[in-house]
C-alpha positions in Angstrom: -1.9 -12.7 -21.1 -3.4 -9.5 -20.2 -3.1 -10.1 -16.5 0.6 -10.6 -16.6 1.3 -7.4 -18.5 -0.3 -5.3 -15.6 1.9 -6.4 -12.9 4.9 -5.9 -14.9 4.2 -2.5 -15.8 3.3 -1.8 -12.3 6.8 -3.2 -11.4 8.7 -1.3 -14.2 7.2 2.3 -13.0 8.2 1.4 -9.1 11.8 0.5 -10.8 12.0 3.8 -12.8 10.3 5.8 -9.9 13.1 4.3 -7.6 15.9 4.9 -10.1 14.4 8.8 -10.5 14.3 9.5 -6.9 17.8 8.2 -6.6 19.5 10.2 -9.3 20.9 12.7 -6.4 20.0 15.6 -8.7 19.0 18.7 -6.1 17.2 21.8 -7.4 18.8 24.9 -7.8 17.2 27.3 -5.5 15.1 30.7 -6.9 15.8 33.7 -6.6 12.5 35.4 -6.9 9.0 34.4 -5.1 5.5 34.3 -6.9 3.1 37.3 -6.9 0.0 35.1 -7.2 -1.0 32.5 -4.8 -0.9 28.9 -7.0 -2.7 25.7 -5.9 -0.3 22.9 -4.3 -2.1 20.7 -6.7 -0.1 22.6 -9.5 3.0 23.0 -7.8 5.5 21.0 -8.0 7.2 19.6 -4.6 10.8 20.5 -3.9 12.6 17.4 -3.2 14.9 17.7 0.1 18.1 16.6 0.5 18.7 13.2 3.0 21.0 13.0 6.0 23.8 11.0 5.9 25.3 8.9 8.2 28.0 12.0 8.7 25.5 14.7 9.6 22.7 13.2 12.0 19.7 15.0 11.5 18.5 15.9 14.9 14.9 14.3 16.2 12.3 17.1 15.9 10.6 18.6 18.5 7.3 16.7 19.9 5.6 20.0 19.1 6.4 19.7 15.5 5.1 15.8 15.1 2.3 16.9 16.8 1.0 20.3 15.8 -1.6 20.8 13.1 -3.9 23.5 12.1 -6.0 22.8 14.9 -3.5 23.2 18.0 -0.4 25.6 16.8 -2.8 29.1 17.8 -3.8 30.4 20.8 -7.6 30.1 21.6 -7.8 33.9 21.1 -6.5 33.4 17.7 -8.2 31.1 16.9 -11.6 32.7 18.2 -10.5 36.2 16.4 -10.8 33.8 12.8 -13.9 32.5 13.5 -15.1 36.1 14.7 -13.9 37.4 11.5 -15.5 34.4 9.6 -12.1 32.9 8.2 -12.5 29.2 8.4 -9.9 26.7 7.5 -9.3 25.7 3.8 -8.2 22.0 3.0 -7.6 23.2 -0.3 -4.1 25.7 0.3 -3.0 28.0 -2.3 0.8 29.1 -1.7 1.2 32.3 -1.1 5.4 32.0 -2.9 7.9 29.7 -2.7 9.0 30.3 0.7 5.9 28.9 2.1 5.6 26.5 -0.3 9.4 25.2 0.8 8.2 25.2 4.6 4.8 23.5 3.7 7.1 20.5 1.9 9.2 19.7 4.7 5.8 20.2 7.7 2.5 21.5 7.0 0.2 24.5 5.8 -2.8 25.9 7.3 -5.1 28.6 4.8 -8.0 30.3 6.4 -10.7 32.5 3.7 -13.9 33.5 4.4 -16.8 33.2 1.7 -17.1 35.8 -0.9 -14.2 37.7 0.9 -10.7 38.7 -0.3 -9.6 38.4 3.3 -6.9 35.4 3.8 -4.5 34.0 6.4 -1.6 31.6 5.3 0.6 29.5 7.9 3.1 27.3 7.7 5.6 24.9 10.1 8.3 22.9 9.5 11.4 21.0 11.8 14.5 22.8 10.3 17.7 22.2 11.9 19.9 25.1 12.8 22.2 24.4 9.4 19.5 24.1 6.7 17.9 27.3 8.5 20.9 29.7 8.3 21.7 28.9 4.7 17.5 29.4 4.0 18.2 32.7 5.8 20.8 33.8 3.9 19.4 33.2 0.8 15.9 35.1 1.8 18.3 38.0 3.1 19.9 37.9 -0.4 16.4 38.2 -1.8 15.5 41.2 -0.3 13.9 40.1 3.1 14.7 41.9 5.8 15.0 41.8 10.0 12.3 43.0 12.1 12.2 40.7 15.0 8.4 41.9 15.2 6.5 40.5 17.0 8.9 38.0 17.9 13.0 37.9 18.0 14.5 36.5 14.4 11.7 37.5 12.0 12.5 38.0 8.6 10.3 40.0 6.3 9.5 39.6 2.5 10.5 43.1 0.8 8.0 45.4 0.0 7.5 44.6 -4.0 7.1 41.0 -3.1 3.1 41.2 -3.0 0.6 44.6 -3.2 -1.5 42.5 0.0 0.3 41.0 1.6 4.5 40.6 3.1 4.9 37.2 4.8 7.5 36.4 7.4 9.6 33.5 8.8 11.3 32.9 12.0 13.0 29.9 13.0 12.9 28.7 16.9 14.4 25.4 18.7 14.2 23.5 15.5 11.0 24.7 13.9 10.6 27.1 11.0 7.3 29.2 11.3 5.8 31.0 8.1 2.8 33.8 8.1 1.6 35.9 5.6 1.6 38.5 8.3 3.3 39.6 11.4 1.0 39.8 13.7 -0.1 36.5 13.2 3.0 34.8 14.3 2.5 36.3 17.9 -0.6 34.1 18.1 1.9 31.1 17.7 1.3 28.8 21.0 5.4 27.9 20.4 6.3 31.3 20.0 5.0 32.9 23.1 6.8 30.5 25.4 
């Protein structure tokens, strides 16, 4: 008896996980961003909404399938970390909820060094031109600002958004880029094509 009762409960959660996941409910977006960097573990992940047969999504860039936290620096970069004893953390903390909705849809890199308050966030994502201008909008609503520094299209967090640190995005050929600094984005291999 007790056998039988597993597999049906396994087959009544996959029922009631499909019938969740299909209730077409979206999120309503935020209109503020997190102070304090939170695990991923405790966030919770935005669910995205799925092309229809009307709107193609269009295929990513090879870059995108392909980068990782390994390959999207330069070797400078990436020797200027190690210099400054920043290694890569498998265990990110979001910096706010912009990162955290770039990390959902790609990936996340988090460099710290040991017993050191210095950190370096990343983020990269295939965003097509339509999704990005309506994530711009909305940042520009909340506050975030043009500075095409150091490359054309960035948009800044305001100045109240955190005392260390103002992150920016830019979007390029299909790929949203996140930082938790400027500078850093100039280090991006895709960027300085």
């Amino acid at each position: 008896m007790r056998r039988s009762v597993v597999p049906a409960c396994v087959a009544l959660v996959v029922v009631l996980t499909g019938c969740a996941a299909g209730n077409g409910a979206q999120p309503s977006p935020t209109a503020s961003s997190t102070a304090t960097p939170v695990p991923t573990a405790m966030r919770t992940p935005t669910p995205t909404a799925t092309a229809t047969a009307s709107s193609p999504e269009p295929e990513p860039e090879a870059s995108a399938v392909t980068d990782s936290c390994d390959t999207v620096l330069t070797d400078e970069e990436y020797a200027s970390l190690e210099e400054d004893g920043l290694a890569l953390n498998p265990d990110i903390y979001v910096l706010d909820d912009t990162m955290q909705s770039v990390l959902d849809a790609g990936f996340g890199c988090y460099w710290t060094r040991s017993g050191g308050d210095v950190r370096v966030w990343y983020a990269q994502a295939s965003q097509n031109d339509d999704t990005w201008a309506s994530e711009e909008q909305r940042l520009i609503d909340d506050g975030w600002t043009h500075t095409d520094v150091p490359v054309e299209g960035v948009l800044q967090a305001p100045s109240d958004h955190d005392p260390n640190y103002l992150p920016v995005v830019a979007h390029s050929d299909g790929i949203t880029y996140y930082a938790s600094y400027p500078e850093f984005l100039g280090s991006v291999t895709a960027l300085r094509d």
